[in-house]
C-alpha positions in Angstrom: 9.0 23.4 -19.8 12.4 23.8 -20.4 15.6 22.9 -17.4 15.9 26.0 -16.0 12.5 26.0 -15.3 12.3 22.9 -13.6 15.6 23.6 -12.1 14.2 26.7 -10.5 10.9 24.6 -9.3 12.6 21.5 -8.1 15.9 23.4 -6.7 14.8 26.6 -5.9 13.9 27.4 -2.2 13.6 30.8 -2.3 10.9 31.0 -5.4 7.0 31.1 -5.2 7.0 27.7 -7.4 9.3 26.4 -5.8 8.0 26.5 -2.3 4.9 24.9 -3.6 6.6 22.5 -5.3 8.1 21.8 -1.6 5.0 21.9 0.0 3.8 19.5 -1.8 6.5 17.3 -2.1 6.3 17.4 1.9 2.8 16.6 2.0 3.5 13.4 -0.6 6.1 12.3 1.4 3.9 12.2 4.8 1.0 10.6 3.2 3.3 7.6 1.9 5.1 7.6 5.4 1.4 7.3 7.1 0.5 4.5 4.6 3.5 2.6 5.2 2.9 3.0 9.0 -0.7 1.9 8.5 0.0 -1.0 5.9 1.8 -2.6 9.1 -1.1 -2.9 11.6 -2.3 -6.4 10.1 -6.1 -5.5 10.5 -5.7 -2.1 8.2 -3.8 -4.3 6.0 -6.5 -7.2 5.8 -8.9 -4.5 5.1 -7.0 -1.6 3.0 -4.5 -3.8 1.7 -4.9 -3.0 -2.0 -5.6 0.7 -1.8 -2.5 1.2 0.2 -0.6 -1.2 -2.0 -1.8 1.0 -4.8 -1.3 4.0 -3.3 2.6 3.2 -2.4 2.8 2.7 -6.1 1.6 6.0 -6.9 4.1 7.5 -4.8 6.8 5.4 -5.8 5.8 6.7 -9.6 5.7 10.4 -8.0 9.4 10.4 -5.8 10.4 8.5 -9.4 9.4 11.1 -11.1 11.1 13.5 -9.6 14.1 12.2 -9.1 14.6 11.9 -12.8 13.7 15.7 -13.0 15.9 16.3 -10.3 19.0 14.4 -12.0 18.0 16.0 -15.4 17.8 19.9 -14.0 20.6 19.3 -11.7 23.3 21.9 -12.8 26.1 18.7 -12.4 23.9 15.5 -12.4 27.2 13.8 -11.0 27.1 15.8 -7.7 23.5 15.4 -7.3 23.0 11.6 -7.7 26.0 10.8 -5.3 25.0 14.0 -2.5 23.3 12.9 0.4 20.1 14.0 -0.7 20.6 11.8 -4.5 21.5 9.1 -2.4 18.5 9.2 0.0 16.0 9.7 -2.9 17.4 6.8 -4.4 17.0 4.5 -1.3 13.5 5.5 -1.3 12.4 4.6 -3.9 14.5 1.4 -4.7 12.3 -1.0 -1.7 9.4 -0.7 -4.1 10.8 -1.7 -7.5 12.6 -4.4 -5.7 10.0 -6.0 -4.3 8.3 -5.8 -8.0 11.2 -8.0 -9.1 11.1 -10.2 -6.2 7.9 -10.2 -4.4 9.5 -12.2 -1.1 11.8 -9.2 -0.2 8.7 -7.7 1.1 8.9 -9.4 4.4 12.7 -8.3 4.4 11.2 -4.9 4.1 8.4 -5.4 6.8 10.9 -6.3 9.6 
């Protein structure tokens, strides 16, 4: 798939693909916030505590993903990465990663 495409999927509002692509991306980002909401009830945790730890990594690999696509089809990667929207796709992703490097910033994170 070449930029343009992508561009067109990951940028464009107004195409078929790229409402999907939308849709989707909406749907991800719900089922992450419902996990994180549901990995801070200590009994789900005790009990789902792995699966949700595992599913947060999927997501984090998914927004990752597609933040690099985004920064890659952006027509001027510059504006994207420092726009309000580069910024807040960054922030979301950046808890996860960190708390790979340093495991005790999770209850930072869980405040």
């Amino acid at each position: 798939m070449n930029k343009e495409k992508i561009h067109e999927i990951i940028f464009g509002i107004n195409t078929k693909d790229g409402r999907i692509f939308d849709i989707i991306l909406l749907g991800a980002i719900l089922i992450s916030v419902v996990g994180v909401i549901l990995s801070s009830d200590e009994r789900i945790e005790e009990k789902y505590g792995q699966l949700l730890y595992i599913a947060e990594w999927i997501f984090t690999i998914l927004f990752t993903v597609e933040y690099i696509l985004r920064i890659y089809s952006a027509k001027n990667r510059r504006k994207y990465i420092f726009s309000f929207m580069g910024v807040v796709d960054l922030v979301a992703i950046i808890p996860t990663y960190l708390m790979f490097i340093y495991p005790p910033i999770r209850y930072l994170l869980d405040v």
